[in-house]
N, C-alpha and C positions, 0 to 999 in steps of 0.2 A: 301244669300250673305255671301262671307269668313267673315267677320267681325268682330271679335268676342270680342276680347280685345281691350280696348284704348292701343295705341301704347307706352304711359307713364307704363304702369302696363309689357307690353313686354319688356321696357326697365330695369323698374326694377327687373324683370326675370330673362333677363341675367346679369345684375350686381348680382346678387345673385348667380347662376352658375359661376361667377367669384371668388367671395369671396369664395365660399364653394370647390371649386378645386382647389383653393390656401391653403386652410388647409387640405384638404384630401393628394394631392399629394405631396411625400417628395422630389419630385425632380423638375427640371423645373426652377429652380429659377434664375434669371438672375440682374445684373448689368451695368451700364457703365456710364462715365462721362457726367454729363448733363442731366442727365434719371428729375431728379427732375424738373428743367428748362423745358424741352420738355413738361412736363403732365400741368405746368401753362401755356406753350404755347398752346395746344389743351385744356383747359378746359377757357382759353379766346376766344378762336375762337368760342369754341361752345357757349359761351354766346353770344357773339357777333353775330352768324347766328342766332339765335335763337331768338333773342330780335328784329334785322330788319325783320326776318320771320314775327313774329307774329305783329310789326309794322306794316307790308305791309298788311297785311290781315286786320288788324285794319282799315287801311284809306280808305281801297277797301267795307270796311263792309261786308264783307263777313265771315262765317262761319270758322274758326278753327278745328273744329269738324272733325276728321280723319274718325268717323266709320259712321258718315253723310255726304257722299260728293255728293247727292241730293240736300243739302240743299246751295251746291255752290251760292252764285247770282251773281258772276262775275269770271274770270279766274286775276290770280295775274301772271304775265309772267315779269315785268319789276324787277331791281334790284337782288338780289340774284336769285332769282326762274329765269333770264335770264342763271345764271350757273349751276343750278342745279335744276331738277323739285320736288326734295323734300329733301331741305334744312334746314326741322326741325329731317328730319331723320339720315340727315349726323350729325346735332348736336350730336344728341343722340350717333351715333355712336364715334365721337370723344370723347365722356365722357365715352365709355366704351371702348377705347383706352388708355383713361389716366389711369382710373383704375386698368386697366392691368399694366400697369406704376407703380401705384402704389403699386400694389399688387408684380410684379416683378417677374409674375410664364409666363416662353413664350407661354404655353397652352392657355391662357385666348385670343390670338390673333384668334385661331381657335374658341373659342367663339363669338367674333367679327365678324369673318366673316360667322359665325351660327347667328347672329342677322338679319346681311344683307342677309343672304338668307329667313330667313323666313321673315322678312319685304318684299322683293320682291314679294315673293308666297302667302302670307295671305291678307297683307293690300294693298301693291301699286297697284297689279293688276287688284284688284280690285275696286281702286280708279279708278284709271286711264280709265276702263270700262267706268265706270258711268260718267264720265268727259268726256269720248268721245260723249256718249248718249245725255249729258248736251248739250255741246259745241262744239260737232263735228267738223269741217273743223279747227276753232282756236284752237280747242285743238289740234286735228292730226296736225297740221303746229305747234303749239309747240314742241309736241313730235320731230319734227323728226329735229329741231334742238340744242332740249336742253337736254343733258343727265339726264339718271335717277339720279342718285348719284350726279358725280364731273366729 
């Protein structure tokens, strides 16, 4: 199984490939009205998806566990996860949106979207394998009306 890293450890990955191309590269560096505003905007959202995520999984009792999704005992499809089927990862990713924010280098955006590609290719897909194996029909009837992302 792809598996390899808990998806917390990849997240702090790329926050760190953010940080560290924002002091290497002397160029890049951007401004605009409201930049501050906007990063407490996504970096509440991200709490907020993040805290009903792991709520919903809480009351469904089922596992959290990214690099275990064997040990699924139920599919969580209502509330958030009706708009997105991995809404602890769009967290993530809004928090290393803001940082880019923060950091103010526009590079760090193609970092961002180098999270989301290898969170597609390492972890979801093969989440999502294993979840169709689990839960077959309800998982594929999920899938095909709830985006991966947003």
């Amino acid at each position: 199984m792809e598996l390899k890293l808990p998806p917390v450890i990849v997240f702090f990955c790329f926050a760190l490939i953010m940080y560290v191309l924002d002091t290497v590269l002397p160029f890049g560096f951007f401004d605009f009205f409201g930049r501050l505003v906007l990063v407490k905007i996504l970096i509440g959202l991200a709490v907020i998806v993040s805290l009903i995520s792991l709520g919903q999984f809480y009351f469904k009792k089922t596992t959290v566990d990214p690099t275990k999704p064997e040990k699924a005992s139920s599919l969580v499809t209502n509330g958030v996860f009706s708009v997105s089927r991995n809404p602890m990862y769009f967290a993530m990713l809004l928090l290393l949106l803001a940082l880019g924010l923060v950091l103010s280098n526009a590079f760090n955006t193609m970092v961002a979207a180098g999270f989301v590609g290898y969170m597609n290719k390492f972890q979801i897909i093969s989440e999502e394998r294993m979840l169709l194996e689990k839960f077959g029909k309800q998982f594929k009837d999920y899938m095909s009306r709830t985006r991966r992302w947003f």
